[in-house]
C-alpha positions, 0 to 999 in steps of 0.5 A, a space after each residue: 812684631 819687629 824682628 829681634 834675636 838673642 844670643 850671648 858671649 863673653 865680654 873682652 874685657 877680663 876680670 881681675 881673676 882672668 875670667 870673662 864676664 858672661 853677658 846675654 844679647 838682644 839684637 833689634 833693627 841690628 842695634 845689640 844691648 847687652 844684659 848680664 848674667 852674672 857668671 864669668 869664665 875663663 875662655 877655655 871653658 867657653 864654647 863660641 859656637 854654641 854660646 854655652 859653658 863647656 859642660 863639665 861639672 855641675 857648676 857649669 850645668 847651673 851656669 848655662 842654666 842662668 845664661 838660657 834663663 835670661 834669654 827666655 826672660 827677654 824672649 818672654 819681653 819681646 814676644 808679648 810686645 808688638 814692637 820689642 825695642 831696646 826701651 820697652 824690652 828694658 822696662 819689661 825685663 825686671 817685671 818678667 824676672 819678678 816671676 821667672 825667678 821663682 819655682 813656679 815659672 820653672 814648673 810651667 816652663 817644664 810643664 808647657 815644653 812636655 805640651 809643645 809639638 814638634 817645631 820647624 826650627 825657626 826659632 834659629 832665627 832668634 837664638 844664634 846657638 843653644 847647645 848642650 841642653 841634653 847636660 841642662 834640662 836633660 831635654 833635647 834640643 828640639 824640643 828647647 828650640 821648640 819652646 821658644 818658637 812657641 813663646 806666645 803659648 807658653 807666655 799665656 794671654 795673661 801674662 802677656 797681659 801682665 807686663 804690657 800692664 805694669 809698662 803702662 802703670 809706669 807710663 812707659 808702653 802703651 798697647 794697640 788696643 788701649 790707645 785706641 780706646 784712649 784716642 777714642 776717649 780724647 776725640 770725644 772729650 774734645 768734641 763735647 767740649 767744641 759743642 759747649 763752645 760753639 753754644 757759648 757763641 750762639 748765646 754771646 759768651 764767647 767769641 767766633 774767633 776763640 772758637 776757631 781758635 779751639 778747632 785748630 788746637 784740635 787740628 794742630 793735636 791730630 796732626 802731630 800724633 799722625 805725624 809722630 806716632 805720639 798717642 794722644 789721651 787725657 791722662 798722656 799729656 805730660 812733660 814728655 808730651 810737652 816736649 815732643 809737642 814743642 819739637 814738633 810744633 818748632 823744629 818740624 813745623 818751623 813756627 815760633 814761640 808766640 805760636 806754640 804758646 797760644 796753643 799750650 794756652 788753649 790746651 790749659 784751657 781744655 784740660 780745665 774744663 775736663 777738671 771742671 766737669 769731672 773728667 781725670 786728666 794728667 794734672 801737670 798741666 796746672 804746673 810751671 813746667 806745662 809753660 806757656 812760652 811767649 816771644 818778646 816782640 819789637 814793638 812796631 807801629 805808626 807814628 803820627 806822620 803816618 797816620 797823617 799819610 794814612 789819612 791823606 792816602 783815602 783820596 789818592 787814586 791808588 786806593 781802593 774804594 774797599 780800603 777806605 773802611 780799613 783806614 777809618 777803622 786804623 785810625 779811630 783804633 789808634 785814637 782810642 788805643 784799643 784792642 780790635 775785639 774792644 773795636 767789635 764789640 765793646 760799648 761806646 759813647 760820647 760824654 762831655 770831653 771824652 769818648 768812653 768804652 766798656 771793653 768785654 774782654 776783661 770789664 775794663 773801662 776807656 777814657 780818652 779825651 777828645 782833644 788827643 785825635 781829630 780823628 774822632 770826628 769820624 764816628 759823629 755821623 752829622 760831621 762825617 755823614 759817609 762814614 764806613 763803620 760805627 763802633 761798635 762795629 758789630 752795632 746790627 746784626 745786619 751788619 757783617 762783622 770784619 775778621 781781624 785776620 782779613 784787617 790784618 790782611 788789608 791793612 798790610 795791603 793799603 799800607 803797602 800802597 800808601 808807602 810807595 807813595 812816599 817812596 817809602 819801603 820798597 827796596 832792600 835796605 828799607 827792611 826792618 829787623 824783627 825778633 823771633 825766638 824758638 825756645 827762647 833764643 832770638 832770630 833775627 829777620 828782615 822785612 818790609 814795615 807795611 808786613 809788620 803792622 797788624 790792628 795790634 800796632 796801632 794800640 802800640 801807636 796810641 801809646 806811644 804817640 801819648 806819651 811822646 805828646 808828654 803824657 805819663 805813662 800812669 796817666 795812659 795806662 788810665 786812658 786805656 784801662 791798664 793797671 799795670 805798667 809792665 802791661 803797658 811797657 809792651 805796647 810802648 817804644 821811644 823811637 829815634 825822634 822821641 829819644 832825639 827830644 829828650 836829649 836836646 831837653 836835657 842838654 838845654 837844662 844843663 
């Protein structure tokens, strides 16, 4: 338990009358709050050294009555708690008065002082000064100070148990034992939920890299209660563990909204499965407030020349052999305008002018048209026999499926090399500006293109490079099996060129 101490003193301020408002103090870590009594005096009645009313009448005897009961009220607080800081002594201070306030409280009081031994004094240590106790309870000193020093014995288990109790009803305190159990239950929770996934794998109704996904929300959770101290239960993720989530996630670990977001996702995921199998959780998670956050991402990808280069650079002598299945795979990604799930483990086929898919994702349906990529020809095997991949690439079990994290890798790797060919990105000016937001507010930073792109740029290359051939939007969201155009807008980005042609047409129409 931190170390606190109580005392009191008047305020310096006076009031109207000239008396000076009584106030009770509770110091901890050397930070003091000031709790009032509700007596004022003037300072000729005052006694500094003691921090008591100068015993003269009656009234003076009540008053120093009020004054050591709210020290004991707050001694009461903080002795029951493990760490008694200025937040929990507060919202346990009311809780504690609803008893000590009555007879009773002061019969047990009077009852446990006759029980209490001879005391060491260290209840110094605590209180500053308590003085003419012989005039307030007709009992010694000693044997007040003996009183507080035996705190735990007087505040019975019970009711210590009562106020950690009512703290934890508000969801303000948590004690040891209680957030233990909580982790515990959360742990265990979380691990029959991983175990569910991880059958869903084996059994094809989930994918490998959502499970990863999961496992690392789990990871990411641990660390941030070990790093903060935030315990973690079921029912504990509220809109103050949202916050201090957020924090950690981007102030401490420096990421970005994207990243925060996708674990909020996995998060909602969780604590819906919790509902769906009858398990209690804190249902704020279901509201607005629990946002998933997203960044608004410049939209980068490969135009057609460098896809052409792309194509060209398999038979140049920087590039690896390894790099050649990286190339046909980005360019039939950018002809099909798919998702890198859909190049894994979608269906595939040929029909008369077209090559039609069935994504797996969300059950929607490609049709694009053979005429729109030369680079079709790369999946017939009688016209290109030493193809590297099939779609879908995940075509035999034999067949070890490509992570999107090492494409990712390897496709920055071969664009590098395929850029300094061309003289192309390597130098400082040659940076691009993209945006990163925390919260929402937007970061400007700089770096080099082939750093930029992933598989998901080249399902922004298809649709961009359809509609800079003339195609309407409506017909490409068609083309690709997005209904909605807003969907569709992300993926898009008129460049310089296209922004060039479209002016050079509108001004020849005038």
């Amino acid at each position: 338990m931190g170390k606190f101490s109580i005392s009191a003193r008047l305020k310096s301020r006076a009031n109207a009358d000239g008396t000076h408002p009584v106030q009770v103090t509770y110091t901890y870590n050397r930070d003091t709050k000031e709790y009032p009594t509700g007596i004022a005096v003037d300072k000729a009645s005052w006694d500094s050294v003691k921090k008591l009313v100068v015993v003269r009448t009656d009234e003076s005897v009540a008053a120093n009555h009020k004054i050591q009961t709210v020290q004991a009220l707050l001694f009461s607080v903080a002795s029951a708690l493990p760490e008694p800081t200025h937040e929990l002594v507060k919202a346990g201070y009311p809780i504690a008065a609803e008893r000590a306030v009555t007879a009773q409280w002061i019969a047990d009081t009077q009852a446990a002082m006759k029980r209490i031994e001879e005391s060491d004094g260290a209840i110094d240590d605590v209180f500053q000064s308590i003085g003419n106790m012989n005039e307030v309870l007709q009992y010694e000193r000693a044997s007040f100070r003996d009183l507080m020093n035996e705190g735990a014995a007087i505040q019975t288990q019970a009711k210590k148990n009562r106020i950690i109790q009512r703290l934890e009803e508000k969801g303000i305190y948590k004690s040891n034992d209680k957030a233990l159990a909580d982790r515990k239950l959360f742990d265990k929770t979380f691990e029959r939920f991983l175990t569910e996934c991880e059958e869903l794998v084996r059994t094809g109704g989930l994918k490998k890299g959502t499970l990863t996904q999961r496992k690392a929300l789990f990871t990411s959770l641990s660390k941030f209660s070990q790093a903060t101290q935030y315990p973690l239960s079921l029912d504990g993720f509220d809109i103050k563990f949202y916050a201090a989530y957020q924090q950690w996630a981007l102030d401490i670990e420096g990421n970005y909204d994207n990243h925060f977001g996708g674990l909020i996702k996995r998060l909602v995921t969780f604590l819906g499965w919790c509902v769906e199998n009858g398990i209690t959780v804190n249902p704020i998670f279901r509201s607005r407030k629990f946002k998933v956050t997203k960044e608004v991402f410049d939209v980068v990808f490969l135009n057609q020349e460098e896809l052409e280069w792309l194509d060209e650079f398999r038979n140049h002598k920087n590039c690896k052999p390894s790099w050649i299945r990286i190339i046909d795979m980005a360019l039939v990604q950018a002809s099909l305008g798919c998702r890198y799930s859909d190049m894994v483990d979608s269906s595939w086929y040929f029909e008369g002018k077209f090559i039609k898919g069935y994504t797996h994702k969300n059950t929607s349906s490609y049709k694009i048209p053979l005429a729109t990529s030369k680079w079709f020809d790369i999946l017939r095997k009688s016209e290109y026999p030493n193809r590297s991949f099939a779609l879908p690439v995940r075509h035999s079990e034999a067949v070890k499926v490509l992570s999107e994290q090492k494409f990712n890798k390897y496709i920055k790797e071969c664009l590098k090399a395929m850029y300094e060919t061309h003289g192309l990105h390597i130098h400082e000016h040659e940076m691009l500006a993209k945006l990163k937001t925390k919260r929402g507010v937007g970061k400007p930073e700089y770096d080099y293109k082939y750093n930029m792109i992933s598989s998901h740029s080249l399902r922004r290359s298809f649709v961009s490079n359809m509609v800079r051939l003339g195609y309407k939007q409506e017909t490409v969201g068609t083309m690709i099996g997005t209904k909605d155009l807003r969907e569709l807008a992300k993926y898009f980005k008129a460049d310089e060129e296209m922004i060039l042609q479209e002016t050079d047409r509108l001004l020849k129409a005038n």
